[in-house]
C-alpha positions in Angstrom: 0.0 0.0 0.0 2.6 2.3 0.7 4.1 2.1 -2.6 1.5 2.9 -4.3 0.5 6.1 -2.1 4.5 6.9 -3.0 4.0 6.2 -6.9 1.2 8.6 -6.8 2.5 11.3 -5.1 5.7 11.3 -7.2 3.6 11.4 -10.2 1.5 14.1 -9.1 4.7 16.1 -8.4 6.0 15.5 -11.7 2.9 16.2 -13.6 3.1 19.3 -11.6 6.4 20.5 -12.3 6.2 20.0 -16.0 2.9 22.3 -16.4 4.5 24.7 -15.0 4.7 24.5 -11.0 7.9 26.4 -11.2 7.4 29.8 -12.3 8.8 32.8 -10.7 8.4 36.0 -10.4 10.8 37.9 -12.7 10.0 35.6 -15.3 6.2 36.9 -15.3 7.8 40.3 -15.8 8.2 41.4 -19.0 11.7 43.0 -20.0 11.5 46.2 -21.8 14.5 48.5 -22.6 13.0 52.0 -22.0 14.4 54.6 -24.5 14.5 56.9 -21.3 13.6 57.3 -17.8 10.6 58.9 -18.0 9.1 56.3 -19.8 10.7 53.7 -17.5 9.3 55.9 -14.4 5.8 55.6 -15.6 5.9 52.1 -14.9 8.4 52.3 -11.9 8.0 55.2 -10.1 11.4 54.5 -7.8 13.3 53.2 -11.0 14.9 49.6 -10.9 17.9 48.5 -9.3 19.8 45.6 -10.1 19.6 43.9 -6.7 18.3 44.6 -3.4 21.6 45.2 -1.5 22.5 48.3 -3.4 22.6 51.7 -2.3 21.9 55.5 -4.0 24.9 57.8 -4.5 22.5 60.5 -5.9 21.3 61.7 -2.5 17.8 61.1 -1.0 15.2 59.6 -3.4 11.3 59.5 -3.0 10.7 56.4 -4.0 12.1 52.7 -3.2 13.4 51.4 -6.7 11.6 47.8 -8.1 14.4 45.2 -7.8 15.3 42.9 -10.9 18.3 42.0 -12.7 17.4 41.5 -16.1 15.4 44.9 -16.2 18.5 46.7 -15.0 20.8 44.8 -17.4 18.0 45.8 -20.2 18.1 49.4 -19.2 22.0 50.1 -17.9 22.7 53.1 -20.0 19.9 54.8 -18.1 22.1 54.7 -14.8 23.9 57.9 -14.9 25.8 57.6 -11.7 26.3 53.8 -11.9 25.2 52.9 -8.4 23.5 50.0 -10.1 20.2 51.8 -9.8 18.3 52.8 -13.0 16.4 56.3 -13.3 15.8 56.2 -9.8 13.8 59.1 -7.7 
């Protein structure tokens, strides 16, 4: 009996997994390059940073920037001061 409860659940986990049980959250975002930061701050108001352990050289800024690699990587010319923080205010 217990083999069979085990076949089960390993085959509900891998039906699982390969419809899609695995999805994060950066991949639902959609990667844009902005052709500049007032079009990227309609979207985010606080700009993007490239991870959440940077920090602004700019001085104080208003809003707390969206965090995501692949957006920052898309959108790295728009970081003037390279602090790793794109169009952020």
């Amino acid at each position: 009996m217990r083999k069979v409860a085990f076949a089960l659940v390993a085959c509900s986990l891998a039906i699982g997994f390969s419809y899609g049980g695995t999805n994060t959250a950066e991949a639902k975002t959609k990667i844009i390059s902005y052709k500049n930061c007032k079009e990227l701050n309609k979207v985010y108001k606080g700009g993007v940073a490239r991870s959440s352990k940077v920090k602004n050289k700019g001085g104080k800024t208003h809003y707390k920037p969206y965090v995501s690699k692949a957006l920052y990587d898309a959108n790295k010319g728009r970081d003037r001061d390279k602090d790793l923080i794109a169009c952020e205010r």
